[in-house]
N, C-alpha and C positions, 0 to 999 in steps of 0.2 A: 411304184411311185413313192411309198413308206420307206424303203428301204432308202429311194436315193436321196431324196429328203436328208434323212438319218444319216447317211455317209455322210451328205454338204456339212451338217452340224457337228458330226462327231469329229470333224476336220477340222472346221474352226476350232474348236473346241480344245480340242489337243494341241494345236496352232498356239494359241491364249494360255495356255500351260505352258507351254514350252517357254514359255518369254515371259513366267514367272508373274503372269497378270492376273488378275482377278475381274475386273472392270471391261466391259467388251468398248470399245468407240462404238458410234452411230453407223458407219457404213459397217462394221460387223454385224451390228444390231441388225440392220435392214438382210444382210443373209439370210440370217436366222426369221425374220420375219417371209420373207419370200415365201421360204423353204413350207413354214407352216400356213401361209394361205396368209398373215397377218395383214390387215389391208394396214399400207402406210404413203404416205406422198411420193411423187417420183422424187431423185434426188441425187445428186454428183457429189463427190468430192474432187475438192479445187486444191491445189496442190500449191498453186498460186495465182495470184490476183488477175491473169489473162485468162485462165480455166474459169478464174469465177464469174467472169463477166460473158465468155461467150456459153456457160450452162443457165447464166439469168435469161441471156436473149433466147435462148432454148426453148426455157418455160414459155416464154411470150408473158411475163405479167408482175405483179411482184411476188417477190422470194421472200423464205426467209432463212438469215445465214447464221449456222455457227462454228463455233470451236469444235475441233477432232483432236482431243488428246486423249490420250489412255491415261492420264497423270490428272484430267480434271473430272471428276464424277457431274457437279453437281455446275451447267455451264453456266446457266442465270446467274448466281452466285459470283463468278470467274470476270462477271459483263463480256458475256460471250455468246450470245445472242443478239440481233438485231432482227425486227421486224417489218416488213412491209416494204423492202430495199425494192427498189424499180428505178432502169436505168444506167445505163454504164457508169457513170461519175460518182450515184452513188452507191452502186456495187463495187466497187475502187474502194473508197472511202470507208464500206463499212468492212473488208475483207480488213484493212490497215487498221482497224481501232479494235476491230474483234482479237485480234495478234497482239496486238498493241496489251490491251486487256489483260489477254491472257497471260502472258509473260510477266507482266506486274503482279498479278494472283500469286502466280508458282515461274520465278525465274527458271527451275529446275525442270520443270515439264515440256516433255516429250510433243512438238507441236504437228500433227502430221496433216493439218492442212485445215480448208474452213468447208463444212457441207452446205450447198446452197440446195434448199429446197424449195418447193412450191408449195406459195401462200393456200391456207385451206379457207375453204368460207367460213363467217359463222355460223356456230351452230350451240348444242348447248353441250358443255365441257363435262366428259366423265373420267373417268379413273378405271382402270381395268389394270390387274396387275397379280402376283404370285410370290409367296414368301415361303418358307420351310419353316413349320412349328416345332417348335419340342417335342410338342406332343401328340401331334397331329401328322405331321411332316407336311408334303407338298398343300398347299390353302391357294384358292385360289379368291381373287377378292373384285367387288366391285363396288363402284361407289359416284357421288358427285365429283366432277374434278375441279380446277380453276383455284383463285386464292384461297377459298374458302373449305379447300379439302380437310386440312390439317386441323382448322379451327372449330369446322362441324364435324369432322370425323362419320360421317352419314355414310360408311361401308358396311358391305354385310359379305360372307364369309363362307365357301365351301371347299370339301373334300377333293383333290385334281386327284384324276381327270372328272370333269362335269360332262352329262349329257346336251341335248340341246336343249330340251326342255327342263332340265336344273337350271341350265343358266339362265334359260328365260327368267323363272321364278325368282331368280335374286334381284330383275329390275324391278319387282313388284315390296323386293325386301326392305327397301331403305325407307326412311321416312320423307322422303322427298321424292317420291315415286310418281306423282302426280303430273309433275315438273315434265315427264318423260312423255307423259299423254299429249302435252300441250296446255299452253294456262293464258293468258290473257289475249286470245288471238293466234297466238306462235302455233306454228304448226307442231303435228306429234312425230317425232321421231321414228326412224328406223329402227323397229324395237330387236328384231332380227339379227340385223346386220351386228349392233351390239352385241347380241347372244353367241353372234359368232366369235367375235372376237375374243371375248371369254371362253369359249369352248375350247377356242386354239393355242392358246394362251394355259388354260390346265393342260391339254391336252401334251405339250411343249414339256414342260416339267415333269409332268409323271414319267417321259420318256427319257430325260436325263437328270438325274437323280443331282447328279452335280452342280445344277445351275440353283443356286439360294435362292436368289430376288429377279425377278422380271416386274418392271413396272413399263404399264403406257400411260403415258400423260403429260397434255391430253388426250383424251381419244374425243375426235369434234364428231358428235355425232347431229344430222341432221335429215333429214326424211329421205333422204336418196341413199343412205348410208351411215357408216361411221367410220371411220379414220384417223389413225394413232398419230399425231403428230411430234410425239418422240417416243422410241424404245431404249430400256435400258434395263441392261442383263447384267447380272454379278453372281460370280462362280462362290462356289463353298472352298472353305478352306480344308473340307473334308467330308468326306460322306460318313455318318456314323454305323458302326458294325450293326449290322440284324440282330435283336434279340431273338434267345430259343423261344419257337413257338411248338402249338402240342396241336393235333389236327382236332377238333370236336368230339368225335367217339376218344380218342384216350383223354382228354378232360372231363368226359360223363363216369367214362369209368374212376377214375379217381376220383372224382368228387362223389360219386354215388358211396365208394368208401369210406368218404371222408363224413359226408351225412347222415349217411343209413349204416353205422357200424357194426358188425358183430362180436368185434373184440376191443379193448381201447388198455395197453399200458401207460402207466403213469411213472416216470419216470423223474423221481427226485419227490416220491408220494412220503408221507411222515407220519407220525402219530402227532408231533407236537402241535396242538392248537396255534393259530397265529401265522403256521405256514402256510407259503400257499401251495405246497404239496397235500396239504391237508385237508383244506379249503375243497381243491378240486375234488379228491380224492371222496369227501362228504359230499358234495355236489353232486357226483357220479354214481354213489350209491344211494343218497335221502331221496335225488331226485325218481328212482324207480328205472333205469336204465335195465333193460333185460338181457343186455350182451355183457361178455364176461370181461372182470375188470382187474387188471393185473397192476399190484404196487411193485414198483422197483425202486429199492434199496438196497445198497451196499451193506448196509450197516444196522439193518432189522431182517426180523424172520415173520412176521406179522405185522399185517399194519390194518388198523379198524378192522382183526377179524379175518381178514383176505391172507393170503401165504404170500410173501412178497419174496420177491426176486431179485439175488446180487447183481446182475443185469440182465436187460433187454433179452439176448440171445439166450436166456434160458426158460424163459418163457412158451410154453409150451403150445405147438399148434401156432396157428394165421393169426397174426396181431394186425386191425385193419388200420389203428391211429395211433400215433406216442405223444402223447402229454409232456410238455416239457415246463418241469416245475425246477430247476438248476439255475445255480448263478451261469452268467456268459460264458466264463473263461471253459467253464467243463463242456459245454453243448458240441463243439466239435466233434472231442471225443467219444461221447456218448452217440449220437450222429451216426459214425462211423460204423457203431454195433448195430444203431436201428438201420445202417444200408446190408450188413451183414446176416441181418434179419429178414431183409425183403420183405419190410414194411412200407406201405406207399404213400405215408402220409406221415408227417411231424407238425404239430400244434408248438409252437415255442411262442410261448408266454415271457420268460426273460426278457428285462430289456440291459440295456450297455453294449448293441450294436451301432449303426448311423446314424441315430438319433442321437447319440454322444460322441459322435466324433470317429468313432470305430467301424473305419468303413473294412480296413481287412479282415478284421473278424467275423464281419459279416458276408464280404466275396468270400471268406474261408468256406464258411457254413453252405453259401449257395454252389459253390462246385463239388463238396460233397455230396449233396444233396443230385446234382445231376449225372456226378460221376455214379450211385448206387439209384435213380431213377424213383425218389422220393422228391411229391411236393410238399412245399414249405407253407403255412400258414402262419405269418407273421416273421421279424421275431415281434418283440416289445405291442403285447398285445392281453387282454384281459381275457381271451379263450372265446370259445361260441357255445351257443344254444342250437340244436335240432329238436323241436319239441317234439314233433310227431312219432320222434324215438324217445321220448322222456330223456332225455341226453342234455346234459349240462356241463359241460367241460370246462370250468372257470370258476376263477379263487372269487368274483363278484357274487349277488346275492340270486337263488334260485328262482326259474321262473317255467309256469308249468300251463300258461293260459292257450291251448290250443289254438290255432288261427291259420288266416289265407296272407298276412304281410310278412313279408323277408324282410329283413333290417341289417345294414351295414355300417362300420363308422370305421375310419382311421384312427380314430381316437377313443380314450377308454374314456376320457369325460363324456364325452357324445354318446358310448355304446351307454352307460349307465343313467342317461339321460332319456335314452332310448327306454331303458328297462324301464325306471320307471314312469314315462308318459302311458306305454304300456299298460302297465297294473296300473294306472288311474284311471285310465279310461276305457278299461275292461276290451283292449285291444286284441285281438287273439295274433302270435306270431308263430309263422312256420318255421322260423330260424334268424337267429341275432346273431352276425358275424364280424368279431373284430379282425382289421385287415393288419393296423401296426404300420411296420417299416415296409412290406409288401414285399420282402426279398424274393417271393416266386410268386405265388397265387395275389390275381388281383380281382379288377371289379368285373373283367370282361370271363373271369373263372367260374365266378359266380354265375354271373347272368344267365351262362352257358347250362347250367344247373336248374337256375329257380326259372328258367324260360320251360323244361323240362319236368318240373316238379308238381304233379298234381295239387300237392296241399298247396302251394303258394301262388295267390293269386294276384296279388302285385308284390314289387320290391321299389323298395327308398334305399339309396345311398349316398351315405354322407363320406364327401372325399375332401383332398385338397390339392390332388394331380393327380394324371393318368399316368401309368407308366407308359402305355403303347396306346394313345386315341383311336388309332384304326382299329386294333382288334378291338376295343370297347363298343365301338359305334358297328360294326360289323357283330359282333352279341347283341346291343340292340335291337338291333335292324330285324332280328330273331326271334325275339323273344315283344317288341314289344304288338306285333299284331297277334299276341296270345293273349297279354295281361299287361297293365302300365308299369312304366320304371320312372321315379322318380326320384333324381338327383339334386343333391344339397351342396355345391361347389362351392367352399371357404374361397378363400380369396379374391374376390372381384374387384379389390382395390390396387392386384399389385400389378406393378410397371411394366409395362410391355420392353420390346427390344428397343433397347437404347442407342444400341451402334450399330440401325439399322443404314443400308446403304439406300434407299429408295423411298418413294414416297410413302408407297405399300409398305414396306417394312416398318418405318414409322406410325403407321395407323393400324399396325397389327398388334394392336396390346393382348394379354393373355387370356383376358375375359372375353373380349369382343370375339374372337373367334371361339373360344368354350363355349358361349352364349348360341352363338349361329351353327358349329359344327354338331350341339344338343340339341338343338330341334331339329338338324336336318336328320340327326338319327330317330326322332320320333318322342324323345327323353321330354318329359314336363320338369322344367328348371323350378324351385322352390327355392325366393327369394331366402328363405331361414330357417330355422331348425324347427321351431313349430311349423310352420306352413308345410314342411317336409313331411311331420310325422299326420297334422291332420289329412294330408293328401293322400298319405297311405291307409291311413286310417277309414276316411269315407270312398274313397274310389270304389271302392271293390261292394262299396251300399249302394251304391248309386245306381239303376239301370243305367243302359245305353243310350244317350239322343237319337230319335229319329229324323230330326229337322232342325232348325236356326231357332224356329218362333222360339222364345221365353217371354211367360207372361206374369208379372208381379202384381200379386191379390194383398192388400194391405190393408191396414186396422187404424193407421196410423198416416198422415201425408208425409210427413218428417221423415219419417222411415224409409215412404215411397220414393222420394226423392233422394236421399242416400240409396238406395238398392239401385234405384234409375244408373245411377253414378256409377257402382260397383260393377254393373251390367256393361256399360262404355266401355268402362279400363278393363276390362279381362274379356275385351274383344266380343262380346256377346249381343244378341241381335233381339233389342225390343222388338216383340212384333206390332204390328199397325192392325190395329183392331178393326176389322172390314164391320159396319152398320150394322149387319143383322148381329154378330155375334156380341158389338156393343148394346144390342136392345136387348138379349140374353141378359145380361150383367144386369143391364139396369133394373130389372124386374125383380132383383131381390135386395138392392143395396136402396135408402132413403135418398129421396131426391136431394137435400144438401150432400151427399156424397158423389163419386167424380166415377164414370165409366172410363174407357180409353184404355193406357199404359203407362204408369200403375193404375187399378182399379184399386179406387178408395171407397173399401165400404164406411170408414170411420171406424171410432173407438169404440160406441156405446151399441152396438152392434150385439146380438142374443150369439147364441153358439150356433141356430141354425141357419146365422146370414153366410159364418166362416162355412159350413158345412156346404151350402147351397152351390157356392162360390167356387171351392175346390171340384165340387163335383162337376160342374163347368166346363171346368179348365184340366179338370184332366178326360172330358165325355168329349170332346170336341178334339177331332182330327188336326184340327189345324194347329194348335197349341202345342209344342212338345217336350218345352220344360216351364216346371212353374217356380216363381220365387216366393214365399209368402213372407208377411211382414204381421207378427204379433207382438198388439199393444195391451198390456197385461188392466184389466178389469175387473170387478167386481161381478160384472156381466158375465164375460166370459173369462173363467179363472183359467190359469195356464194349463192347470193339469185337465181340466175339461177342454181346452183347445186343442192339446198333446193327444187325448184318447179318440176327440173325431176326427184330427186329422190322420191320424196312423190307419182309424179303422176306415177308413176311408177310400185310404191311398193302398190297404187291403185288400179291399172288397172290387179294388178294378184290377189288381193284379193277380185276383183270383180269375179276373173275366180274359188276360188276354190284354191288359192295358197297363203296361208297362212305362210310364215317362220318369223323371228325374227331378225330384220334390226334396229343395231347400227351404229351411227357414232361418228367420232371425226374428228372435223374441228380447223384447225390451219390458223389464217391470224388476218387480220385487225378485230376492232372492230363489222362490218360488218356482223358475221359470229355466235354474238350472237343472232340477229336476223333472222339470218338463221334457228339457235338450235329451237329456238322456233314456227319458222312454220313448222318445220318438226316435233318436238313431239310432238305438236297440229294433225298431222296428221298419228300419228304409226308410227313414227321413230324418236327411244329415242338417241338423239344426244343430243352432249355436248361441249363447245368452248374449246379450251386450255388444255384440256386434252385427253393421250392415256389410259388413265385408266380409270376413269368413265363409260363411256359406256359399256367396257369388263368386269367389276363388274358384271353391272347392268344386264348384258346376264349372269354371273357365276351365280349370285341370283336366276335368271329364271329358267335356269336348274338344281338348286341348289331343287329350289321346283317340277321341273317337277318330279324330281325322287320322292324325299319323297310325294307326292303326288300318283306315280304308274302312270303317263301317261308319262313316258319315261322309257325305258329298262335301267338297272343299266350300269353303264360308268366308268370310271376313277374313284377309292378313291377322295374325294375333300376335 
């Protein structure tokens, strides 16, 4: 049955090439629909105005008629649609205006007759449809349909082919989801029948690579079903070549060379201060690196002390990485010797590749590089950090703080941004990796590594495009039910496809599907570069949620009420304080203070109200994360809030009780120092802010889901 299917389309198909078209009409549309199961109206084409009138009497009711040209895409546009025709006189009438119409649109167009279809009930209008991404490739999309699509844009956005229960989940993704349920009366839809039609619909595209856009709209869906009542298909102007890809074990092993080295040349290494032959070359040795380090220079016999090398290839023994410290123009050549060297890894730091314009210099480099079976990291790039080998391979400044986050940037402002967030907040990293221009090694290189890499126990990266999304979200998909990944995507401003031919294509902007295609890989999105790095930062302090409950203990109402807030917006689930555990509360907080969600013990409150409080709320099963909220006093000084609350949140983690303990502390400067002995000690606190912290718990259970060690919760 797949196979005959496949032939019917791969017919058409080739049929629609041959005749040099891009653009399917609607009776091809409906083939193709058949074939895949698509539910759509019965429907004729009338060839002339005596067909069209005896396929009206057909239906028995009213129809609705349009244009069939291959020459008009868009027929509303063309006034090539009529509605609601019932009747021979005015099936007459509207077959002659819809021609009439169209002719005036595009004299030029190809007119192959009018389709009269059967009127569908109403029902409530969705959008169901498929685009090819840059980056992504085949997407499949769903969303509201009707006037209102283009202007609410309320689509959400997955990988073809979807399963059934993927696509279910995308009717719960939009924010109009509600709507689907039923809302004033109207009954709830056929949630199903939609699902399907989505599944068929990616299902459709993954199998021919060639079809760009498929849009239905609308699809009328209403309790007995859902129903496309237009398709429309539009071919690519080309399929793009496959990139080389590397199976998993040969990307472990190279990158295990590439991190854990034994040997590392430096090629273009110097004596003269101010280079960055030099730069690395101190880097590599001050840092304490224990594999051997080889300078290559033509035109020295010693460099800092080391025997240096007129090249590469005299280098004695396995070279596991080559440092590239050379202007552009020489890198080829030099390249050449590190392929003759069968060495499997080049670091090129240079930049005056694609980033200036110099895209052959850089296909130069990358077919070298494949023809001798060397990966590329970079070019135009400030070099990387493996700490866990005291390895610092970069003309930027040394960094030696051991740790569990990986760090990534495109960019050397970002990676040095990176460093030092770092060294301020006594960050520990397993590895800081500049990516550059990405001529071969990318984000999905990595993943494949630090998803594998005992020291690191989460990774942040900061990008501004994928080269290949599948294989990224496919590394995800891998890595993140071991440890969180969280990405920092530049661009969310820029313009989607402009000379899209469909509805869908037009509501495919480049964010909205990075946005939706990073969560369906499990990825926590960080609105900015700090949120980025504190998300890598506390994740990995954080336990793991056992439940939804989160309950805010606070010092302060103000507070409570902003934390209330910060709880809503990052999806988070006040719990409803059942009676008994509200009489708990009250028993240690003053009667002007407020039990419930936030518990307000108040300001003027001793150390052992906060003490009592916490203990509570982390001794009670029911509770699974706590927010606290401290208002700096006289009473209780910060640093005295900071040492009961740690020893606290201590002394149950030594029992076996493990929950997920933010705060946000407001007062005097006092209270920074507070922040910092408590997230030195599992409690990610933050000065001056009621958001921070509630992020940084939304991130946590943000991964505990896509991860599967928390029951699904709240849409977030």
């Amino acid at each position: 049955m797949a196979e005959d299917r496949g032939l019917r389309v791969r017919t058409l198909l080739d049929a629609v090439r041959a005749e040099g078209r891009s653009a399917l009409t609607a009776p091809e549309g409906k083939v193709i629909a058949d074939a895949y199961g698509i539910a759509v109206p019965g429907e004729e084409l009338a060839r002339d105005v005596d067909e069209a009138v005896a396929y009206a009497a057909r239906f028995g009711g009213p129809v609705v008629m349009k244009i069939v040209s291959p020459d008009i895409l868009h027929k509303t546009d063309a006034g090539g649609v009529i509605v609601g025709v019932e009747g021979s006189a005015d099936v007459r009438a509207a077959f002659h205006k819809i021609v009439e119409n169209a002719r005036a649109y595009d004299p030029q167009a190809l007119i192959e007759g009018v389709q009269v279809q059967e009127l569908l009930p109403q029902g409530q209008e969705v959008i169901v449809g498929a685009v090819t991404d840059p980056t992504f490739g085949k997407v499949v999309a769903f969303g509201l349909g009707g006037v209102l699509v283009e202007v609410l844009k309320d689509v959400t956005f997955r990988l073809a082919p979807v399963s059934a229960d993927e696509a279910l989940s995308m009717l719960d993704s939009i924010r109009s989801a509600e709507i689907l349920h039923g809302v004033r009366g109207s009954a709830a839809v056929d949630r199903w029948a939609i699902a399907e039609q989505i599944r068929r619909v990616s299902e459709l595209v993954a199998d021919f690579p060639e079809i760009a856009e498929v849009d239905l709209n609308p699809v009328i869906a209403t309790p007995e079903g859902a129903v496309a009542a237009d398709i429309r298909v539009i071919l690519a102007d080309s399929v793009p070549t496959p990139r080389r890809t590397y199976t998993r074990e040969e990307i472990l092993i190279s990158m295990r060379r590439l991190m854990q080295p034994s040997s590392v040349a430096v090629i273009g290494a110097s004596n003269e201060q101010g280079k960055i032959g030099n730069s690395v070359m101190r880097n590599l040795i001050d840092g304490g690196f224990s594999g051997e380090i080889h300078p290559v220079n033509p035109k020295a016999d010693d460099i800092l002390g080391r025997k240096a090398y007129k090249s590469v290839t005299d280098v004695p023994g396995e070279v596991d990485v080559a440092v590239f410290a050379i202007p552009a123009k020489f890198v080829a050549s030099a390249l050449e010797e590190v392929g003759r060297k069968k060495i499997p890894n080049a670091v090129l730091i240079p930049s005056g590749f694609a980033e200036t314009g110099e895209h052959e210099l850089q296909a130069e480099i990358v077919a070298i590089a494949e023809r001798h079976g060397i990966r590329l990291l970079g070019p135009n790039i400030y070099g990387y950090y493996s700490t866990w080998q005291d390895l610092c391979a970069t003309f930027c400044t040394p960094y030696d703080v051991k740790g569990g986050v990986a760090l990534t940037s495109q960019s050397g402002g970002i990676g040095m941004a990176i460093l030092g967030f770092a060294r301020t907040t006594k960050t520990g990293v397993s590895a800081i990796v500049g990516l550059g221009n990405k001529s071969d090694l990318d984000e999905d290189d990595l993943l494949t590594w630090f998803a594998e890499d005992p020291n690191t126990q989460c990774v942040a990266m900061h990008l501004e495009d994928l080269k290949d999304g599948r294989a990224f979200v496919e590394a995800a998909r891998v890595t993140v039910p071991k440890k969180p990944v969280v990405v920092l995507k530049a661009g969310r401003t820029a313009a989607g496809a402009k000379a899209a031919g469909s509805h869908t294509g037009a509501l495919a902007g480049d964010d909205a599907v990075y946005d939706d295609i990073l969560k369906q890989a499990g990825v926590i999105r960080a609105p900015g570069l700090n949120e980025m790095l504190e998300y890598a930062r506390a994740l990995p302090v954080l336990p793991t949620p056992q439940g939804d409950n989160v309950v805010i203990i606070t010092g302060a109402g103000g507070s409570g009420v902003l934390l209330s807030d910060a709880v809503t917006d990052n999806g988070l689930s006040l719990m409803e304080i059942p009676p008994d555990l509200d009489e708990s509360f009250r028993k240690f907080i003053p009667p002007f203070g407020a039990a419930g969600n936030p518990v307000d013990i108040t300001g003027g409150e001793p150390p052992s109200t906060y003490e009592a409080t916490i203990r509570l709320g982390l001794e009670d099963p029911r509770i699974h994360a706590l927010v606290l909220g401290y208002w700096h006093t006289i009473v209780t000084p910060p640093v005295v809030f900071a040492e009961l609350a740690a020893r606290v949140v201590a002394e149950f983690r030594e029992r076996g009780i493990s929950k997920p303990v933010v705060a946000s502390l407001a007062g005097d400067v006092e209270v920074e120092e507070a922040c910092q002995y408590l997230f030195e000690r599992g409690v990610v606190a933050y000065p001056y802010t009621t958001e921070k912290p509630v992020a940084v718990l939304g991130a946590k259970y943000r991964w505990a889901r896509a991860a599967g060690l928390l029951r699904p919760g709240r849409p977030q």
